[in-house]
Structures are given as C-alpha cells and as structure tokens.
C-alpha positions, 0 to 999 in steps of 0.5 A, a space after each residue: 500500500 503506497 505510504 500516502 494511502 496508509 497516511 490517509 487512512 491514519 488521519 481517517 482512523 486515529 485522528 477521526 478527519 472523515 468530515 470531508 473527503 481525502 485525496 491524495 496524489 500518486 507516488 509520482 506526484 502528477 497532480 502537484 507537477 500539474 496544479 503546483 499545490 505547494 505550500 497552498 493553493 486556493 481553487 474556486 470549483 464551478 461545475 466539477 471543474 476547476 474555475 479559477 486559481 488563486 495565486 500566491 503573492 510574491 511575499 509568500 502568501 494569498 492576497 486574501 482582500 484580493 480572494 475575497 473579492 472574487 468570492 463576493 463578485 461570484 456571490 453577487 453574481 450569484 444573487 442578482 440571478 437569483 432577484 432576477 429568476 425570481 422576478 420572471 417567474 413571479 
C-alpha cells in the first residue's frame, strides 16, 4: 500500500478527519507537477471543474482582500440571478 494511502487512512482512523473527503496524489506526484499545490493553493470549483486559481503573492502568501473579492463578485453574481429568476417567474 503506497505510504500516502496508509497516511490517509491514519488521519481517517486515529485522528477521526472523515468530515470531508481525502485525496491524495500518486507516488509520482502528477497532480502537484500539474496544479503546483505547494505550500497552498486556493481553487474556486464551478461545475466539477476547476474555475479559477488563486495565486500566491510574491511575499509568500494569498492576497486574501484580493480572494475575497472574487468570492463576493461570484456571490453577487450569484444573487442578482437569483432577484432576477425570481422576478420572471413571479
């Protein structure tokens, strides 16, 4: 069983983590060589499907003024959809 696999299970078992899924990458790290996870990395998933990626700042760090106005467009965005759906239905 490849150590990441056991990893997770530990955190699953010991630790009681099981309140969201856990996913690992292969041994071969194809998903952090395509995605560059490290040290963090802040995804928006629209769909199933990755939307948009936070960059880290060159400070090391997220911009997190600039995070939360993208989630506050989205959501408005989201929120005048709904006004409006509601308003041709009525």
């Amino acid at each position: 069983m490849p150590i990441k696999s056991i990893a997770s299970s530990i955190l699953i078992d010991r630790y009681g983590f099981n309140k969201i899924p856990i996913f690992y990458d292969t041994m071969s790290d194809s998903f952090d060589k395509h995605f560059a996870v490290w040290p963090e990395r802040y995804y928006l998933i629209k769909d199933g499907k990755i939307d948009h990626i936070f960059s880290p700042t060159v400070d090391f760090g997220f911009d997190r003024d600039a995070m939360k106005q993208e989630l506050q467009t989205r959501l408005n965005a989201l929120e005048f959809l709904s006004v409006f759906v509601n308003s041709v239905i009525q």
